[in-house]
C-alpha positions in Angstrom: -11.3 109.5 -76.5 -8.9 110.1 -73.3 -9.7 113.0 -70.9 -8.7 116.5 -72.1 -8.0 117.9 -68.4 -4.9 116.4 -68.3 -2.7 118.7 -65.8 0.6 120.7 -66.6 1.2 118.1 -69.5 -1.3 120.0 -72.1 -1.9 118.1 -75.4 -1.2 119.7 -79.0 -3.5 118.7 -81.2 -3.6 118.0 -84.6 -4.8 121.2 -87.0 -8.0 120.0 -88.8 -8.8 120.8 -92.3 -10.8 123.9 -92.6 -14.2 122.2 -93.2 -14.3 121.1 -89.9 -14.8 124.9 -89.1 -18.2 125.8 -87.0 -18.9 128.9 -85.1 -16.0 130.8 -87.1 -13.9 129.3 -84.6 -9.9 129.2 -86.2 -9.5 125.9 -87.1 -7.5 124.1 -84.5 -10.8 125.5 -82.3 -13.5 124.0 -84.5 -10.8 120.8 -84.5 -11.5 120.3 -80.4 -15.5 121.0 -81.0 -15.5 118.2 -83.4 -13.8 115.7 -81.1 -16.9 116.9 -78.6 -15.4 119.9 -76.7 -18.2 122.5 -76.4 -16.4 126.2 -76.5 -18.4 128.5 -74.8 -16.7 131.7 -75.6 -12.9 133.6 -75.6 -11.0 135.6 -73.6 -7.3 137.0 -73.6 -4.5 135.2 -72.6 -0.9 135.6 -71.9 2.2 135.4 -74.5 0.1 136.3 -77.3 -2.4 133.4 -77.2 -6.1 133.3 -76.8 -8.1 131.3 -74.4 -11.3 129.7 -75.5 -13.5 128.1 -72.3 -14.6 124.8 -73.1 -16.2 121.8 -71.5 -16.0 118.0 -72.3 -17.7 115.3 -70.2 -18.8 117.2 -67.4 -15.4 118.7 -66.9 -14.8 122.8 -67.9 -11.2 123.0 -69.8 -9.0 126.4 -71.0 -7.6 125.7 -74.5 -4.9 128.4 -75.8 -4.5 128.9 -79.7 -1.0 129.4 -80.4 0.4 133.3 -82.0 0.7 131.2 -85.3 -3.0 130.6 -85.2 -2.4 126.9 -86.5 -2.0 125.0 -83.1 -3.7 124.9 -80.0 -3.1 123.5 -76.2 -5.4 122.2 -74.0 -4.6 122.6 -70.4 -4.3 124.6 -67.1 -2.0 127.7 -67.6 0.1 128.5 -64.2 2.1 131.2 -62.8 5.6 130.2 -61.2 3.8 130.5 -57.7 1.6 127.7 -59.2 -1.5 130.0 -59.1 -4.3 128.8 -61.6 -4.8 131.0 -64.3 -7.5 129.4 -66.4 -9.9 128.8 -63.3 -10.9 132.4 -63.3 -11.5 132.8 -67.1 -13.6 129.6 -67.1 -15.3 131.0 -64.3 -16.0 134.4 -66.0 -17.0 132.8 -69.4 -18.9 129.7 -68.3 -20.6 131.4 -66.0 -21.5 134.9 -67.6 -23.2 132.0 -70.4 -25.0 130.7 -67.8 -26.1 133.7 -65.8 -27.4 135.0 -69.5 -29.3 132.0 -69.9 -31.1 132.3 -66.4 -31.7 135.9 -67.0 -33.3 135.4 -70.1 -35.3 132.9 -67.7 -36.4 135.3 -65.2 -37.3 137.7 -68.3 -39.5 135.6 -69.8 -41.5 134.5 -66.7 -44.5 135.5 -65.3 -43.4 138.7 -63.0 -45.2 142.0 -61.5 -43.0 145.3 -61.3 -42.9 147.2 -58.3 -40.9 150.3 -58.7 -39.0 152.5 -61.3 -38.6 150.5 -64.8 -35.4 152.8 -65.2 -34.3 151.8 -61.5 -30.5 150.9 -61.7 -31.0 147.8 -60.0 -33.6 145.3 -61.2 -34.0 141.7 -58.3 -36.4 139.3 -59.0 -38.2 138.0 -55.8 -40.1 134.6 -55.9 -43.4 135.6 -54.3 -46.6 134.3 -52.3 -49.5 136.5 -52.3 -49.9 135.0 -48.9 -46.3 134.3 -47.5 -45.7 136.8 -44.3 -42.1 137.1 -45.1 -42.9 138.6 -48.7 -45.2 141.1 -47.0 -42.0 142.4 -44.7 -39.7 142.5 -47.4 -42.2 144.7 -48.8 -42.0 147.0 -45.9 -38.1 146.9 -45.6 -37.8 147.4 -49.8 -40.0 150.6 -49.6 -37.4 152.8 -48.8 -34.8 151.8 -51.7 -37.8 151.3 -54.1 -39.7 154.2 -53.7 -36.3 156.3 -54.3 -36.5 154.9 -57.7 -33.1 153.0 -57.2 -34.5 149.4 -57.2 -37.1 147.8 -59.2 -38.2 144.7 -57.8 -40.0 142.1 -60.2 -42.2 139.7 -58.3 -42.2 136.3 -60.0 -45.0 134.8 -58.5 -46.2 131.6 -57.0 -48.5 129.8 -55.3 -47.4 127.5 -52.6 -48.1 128.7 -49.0 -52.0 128.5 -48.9 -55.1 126.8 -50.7 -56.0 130.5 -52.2 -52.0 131.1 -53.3 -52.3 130.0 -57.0 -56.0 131.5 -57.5 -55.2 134.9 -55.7 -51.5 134.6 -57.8 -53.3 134.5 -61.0 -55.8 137.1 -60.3 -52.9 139.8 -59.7 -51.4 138.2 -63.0 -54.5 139.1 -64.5 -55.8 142.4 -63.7 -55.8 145.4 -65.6 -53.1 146.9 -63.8 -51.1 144.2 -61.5 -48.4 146.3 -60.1 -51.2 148.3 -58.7 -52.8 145.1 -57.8 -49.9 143.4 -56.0 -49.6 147.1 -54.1 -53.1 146.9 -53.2 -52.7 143.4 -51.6 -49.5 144.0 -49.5 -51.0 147.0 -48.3 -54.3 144.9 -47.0 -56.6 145.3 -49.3 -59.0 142.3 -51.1 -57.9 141.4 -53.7 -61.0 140.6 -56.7 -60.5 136.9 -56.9 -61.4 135.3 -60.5 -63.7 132.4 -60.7 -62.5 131.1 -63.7 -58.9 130.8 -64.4 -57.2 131.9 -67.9 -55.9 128.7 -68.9 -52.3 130.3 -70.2 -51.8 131.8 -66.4 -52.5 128.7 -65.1 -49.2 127.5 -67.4 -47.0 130.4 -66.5 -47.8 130.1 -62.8 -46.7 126.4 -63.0 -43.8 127.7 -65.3 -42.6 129.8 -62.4 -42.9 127.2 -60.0 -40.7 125.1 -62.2 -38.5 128.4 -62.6 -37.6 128.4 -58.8 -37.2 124.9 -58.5 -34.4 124.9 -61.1 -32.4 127.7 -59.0 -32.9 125.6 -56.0 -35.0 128.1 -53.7 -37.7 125.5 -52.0 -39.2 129.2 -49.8 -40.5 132.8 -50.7 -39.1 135.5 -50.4 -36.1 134.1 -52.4 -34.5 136.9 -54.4 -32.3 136.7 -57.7 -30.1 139.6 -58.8 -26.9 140.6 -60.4 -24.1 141.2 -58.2 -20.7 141.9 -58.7 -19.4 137.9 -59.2 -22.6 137.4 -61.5 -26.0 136.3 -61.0 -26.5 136.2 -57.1 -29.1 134.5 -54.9 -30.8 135.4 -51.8 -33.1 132.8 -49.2 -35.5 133.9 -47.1 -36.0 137.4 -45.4 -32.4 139.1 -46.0 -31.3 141.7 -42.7 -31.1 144.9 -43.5 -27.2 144.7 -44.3 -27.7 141.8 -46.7 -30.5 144.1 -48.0 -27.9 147.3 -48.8 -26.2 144.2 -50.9 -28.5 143.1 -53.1 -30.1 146.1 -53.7 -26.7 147.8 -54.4 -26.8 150.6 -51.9 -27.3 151.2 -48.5 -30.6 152.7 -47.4 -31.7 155.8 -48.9 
């Protein structure tokens, strides 16, 4: 089957018989999901149509259904400047899908709250018990975190010293770890388990595989939602990059 992206010279496709209907897309939309066009979601469009974003072969496409509801283009809609109109909608769409799916990621990982859990601002922070960076952005967070505006959820790891995964997994494991993670950055020793619960052992891998698939390769690495979606941070932010990501400048 021949490209779908082709430019300005959008192709009509043939309506499908309703069987061919999945999702409870309209028809001519389950028609391009049959061919192998994944639709990822809608949005509104111009002259009466609606958009659907799509992908086929690696490549994101707009498709407009038609008023009539029977007929559908495939293409890039443009303005008389020549602007790209279907860029941003894929953008939002395709990537609000995506951002969900690494959310619900984040969610699901092995992480220790520091701050308010109705904070208006939640960041995740890939974190070293022993990483000297982590312990700084500690400091510089106090101020936003203990005005109950951020809650920061430390997704930890083990990677900068021989003791990182077994002192990691004993804040995962004791009886109150956001007191335990407190405890630590603030100096004290932190009770080190001999023996390691086996399904810690997995989620502290899990989390290492977690931060691997955003890219970040150092701690402090911070993931939060911003105001073009899921953001990233590397490293120890300055204190303007901080007011960013934590939504607000200094309390």
């Amino acid at each position: 089957m021949p490209p779908l992206h082709a430019r300005l010279s959008a192709v009509l496709l043939a309506l499908l018989p309703a069987s061919v209907l999945a999702n409870d897309w309209p028809a001519p939309i389950a028609a391009l999901e049959a061919q192998g066009m994944t639709i990822h979601g809608e949005f509104e469009a111009l002259g009466g149509m609606t958009g659907y974003a799509g992908s086929y072969q690696g490549h994101e496409l707009a498709a407009y259904l038609l008023p009539d509801g029977e007929h559908v283009i495939v293409g890039t809609l443009q303005d008389a400047d020549g602007n790209d109109l279907s860029r941003p909608m894929l953008d939002e769409v395709i990537r609000g899908e995506e951002d969900g799916e690494s959310l619900a990621m984040l969610e699901q990982s092995a992480w220790i709250a520091e701050g308010d859990a109705a904070a208006e601002r939640m960041v995740y922070v890939f974190t070293d018990p022993y990483c000297p960076y982590c312990q700084r952005l500690f400091d510089k967070a106090r101020p936003w975190v203990e005005a109950g505006e951020v809650q920061l959820r430390h997704v930890m790891v083990g990677l900068m010293d021989r003791d990182s995964p077994r002192t990691a997994i004993s804040l995962l494991a004791a009886d109150d770890p956001s007191a335990a993670l407190l405890a630590h950055h603030r100096g004290e020793e932190t009770p080190r388990l001999e023996t390691l619960p086996r399904d810690l052992e997995e989620a502290l891998f899990d989390n290492h595989q977690l931060m691997e698939s955003f890219g970040l390769m150092a701690t402090p690495s911070m993931v939060y939602q911003g105001e073009r979606g899921l953001q990233m941070a590397h490293g120890l932010p300055e204190e303007d990059e901080l007011a960013v990501i934590f939504g607000a400048p200094r309390p």
